[in-house]
C-alpha positions in Angstrom: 61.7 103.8 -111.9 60.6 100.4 -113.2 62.5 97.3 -112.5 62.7 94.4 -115.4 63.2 90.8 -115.0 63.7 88.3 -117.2 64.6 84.4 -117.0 67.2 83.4 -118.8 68.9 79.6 -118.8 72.5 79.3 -117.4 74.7 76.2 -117.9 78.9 75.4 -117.7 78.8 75.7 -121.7 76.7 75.8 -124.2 76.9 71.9 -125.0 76.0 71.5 -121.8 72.6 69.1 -120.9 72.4 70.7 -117.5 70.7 74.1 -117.1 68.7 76.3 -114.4 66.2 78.6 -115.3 67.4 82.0 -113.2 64.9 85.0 -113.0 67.8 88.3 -113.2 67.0 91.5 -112.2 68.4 93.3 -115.3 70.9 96.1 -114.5 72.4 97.5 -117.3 74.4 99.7 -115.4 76.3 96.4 -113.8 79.1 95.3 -115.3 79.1 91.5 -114.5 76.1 88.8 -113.8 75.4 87.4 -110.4 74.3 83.8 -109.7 74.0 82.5 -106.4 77.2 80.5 -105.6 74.8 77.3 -104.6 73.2 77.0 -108.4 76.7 77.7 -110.3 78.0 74.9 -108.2 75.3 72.1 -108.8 76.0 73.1 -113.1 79.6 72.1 -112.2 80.6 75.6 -112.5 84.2 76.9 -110.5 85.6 80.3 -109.9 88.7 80.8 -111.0 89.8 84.7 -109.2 88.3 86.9 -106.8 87.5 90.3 -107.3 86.4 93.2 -105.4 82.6 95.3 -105.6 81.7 98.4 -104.5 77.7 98.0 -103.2 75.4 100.9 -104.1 75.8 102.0 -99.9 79.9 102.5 -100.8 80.9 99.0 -99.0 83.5 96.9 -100.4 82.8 93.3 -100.8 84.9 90.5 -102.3 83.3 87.5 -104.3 84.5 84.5 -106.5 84.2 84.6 -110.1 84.1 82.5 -112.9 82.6 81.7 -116.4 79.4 80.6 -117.8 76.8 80.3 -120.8 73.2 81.9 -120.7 70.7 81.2 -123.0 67.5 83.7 -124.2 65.3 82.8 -126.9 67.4 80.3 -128.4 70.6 82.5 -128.5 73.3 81.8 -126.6 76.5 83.3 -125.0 79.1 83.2 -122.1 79.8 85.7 -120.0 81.9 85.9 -116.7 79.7 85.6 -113.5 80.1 86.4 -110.3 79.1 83.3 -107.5 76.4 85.1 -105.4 76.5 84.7 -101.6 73.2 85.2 -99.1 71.5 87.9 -99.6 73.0 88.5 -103.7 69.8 88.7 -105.8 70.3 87.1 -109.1 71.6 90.4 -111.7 72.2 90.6 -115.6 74.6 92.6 -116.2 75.8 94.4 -119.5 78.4 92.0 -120.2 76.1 89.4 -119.9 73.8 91.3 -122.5 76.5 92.1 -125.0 77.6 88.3 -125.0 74.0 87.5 -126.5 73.9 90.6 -128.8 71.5 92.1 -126.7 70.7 95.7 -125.4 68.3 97.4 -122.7 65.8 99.2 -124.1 65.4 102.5 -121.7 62.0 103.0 -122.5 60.2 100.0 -123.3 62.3 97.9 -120.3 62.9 94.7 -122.4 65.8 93.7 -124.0 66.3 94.1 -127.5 68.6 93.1 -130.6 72.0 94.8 -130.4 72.9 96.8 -133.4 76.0 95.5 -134.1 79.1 97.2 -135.7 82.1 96.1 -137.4 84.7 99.0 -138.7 85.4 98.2 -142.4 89.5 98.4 -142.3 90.5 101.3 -144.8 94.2 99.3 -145.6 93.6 96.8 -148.2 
């Protein structure tokens, strides 16, 4: 199994001059991105609930979360995050990837234009 990374820029919004360049693990399979708590923080960034995890060992773990905007190749969209304590590696989840219209490509490891869809209404 291959492991992709990609760096991708996070700030508080997307008019926002502050930004950090974050190298994610990409897990498509995750349903929220993870930022260590210490980086959100210096953008200005604040958690606003806390929600509970299940690890991939079964253990249950708490963390803070909050919003934020990430940036790849120019494109741009925000995406709840989760504040990352020692030990969290920095993760992209799919949430994170559907905010910027993008998708995991299974084969090729790289993250691709989403396809999007919009259902045409059949009531006129």
């Amino acid at each position: 199994m291959c492991l992709t990374h990609q760096k991708l820029t996070v700030k508080s919004s997307r008019r926002s001059r502050k930004a950090i360049a974050v190298n994610f693990l990409i897990d498509s399979g995750a349903v929220y991105s993870l930022v260590p708590a210490k980086l959100l923080k210096s953008l200005g960034i604040q958690s606003y609930k806390t929600l509970e995890f299940t690890l991939a060992d079964g253990t249950m773990v708490t963390r803070p979360v909050g919003d934020t905007y990430f940036e790849y190749r120019g494109e741009g969209g925000a995406a709840p995050v989760i504040f990352g304590q020692k030990g969290d590696e920095p993760l992209l989840g799919v949430t994170t990837l559907e905010s910027l219209a993008l998708i995991l490509d299974p084969f090729q490891r790289q993250p691709h234009p989403l396809k999007l869809v919009l259902m045409a209404s059949t009531r006129r």
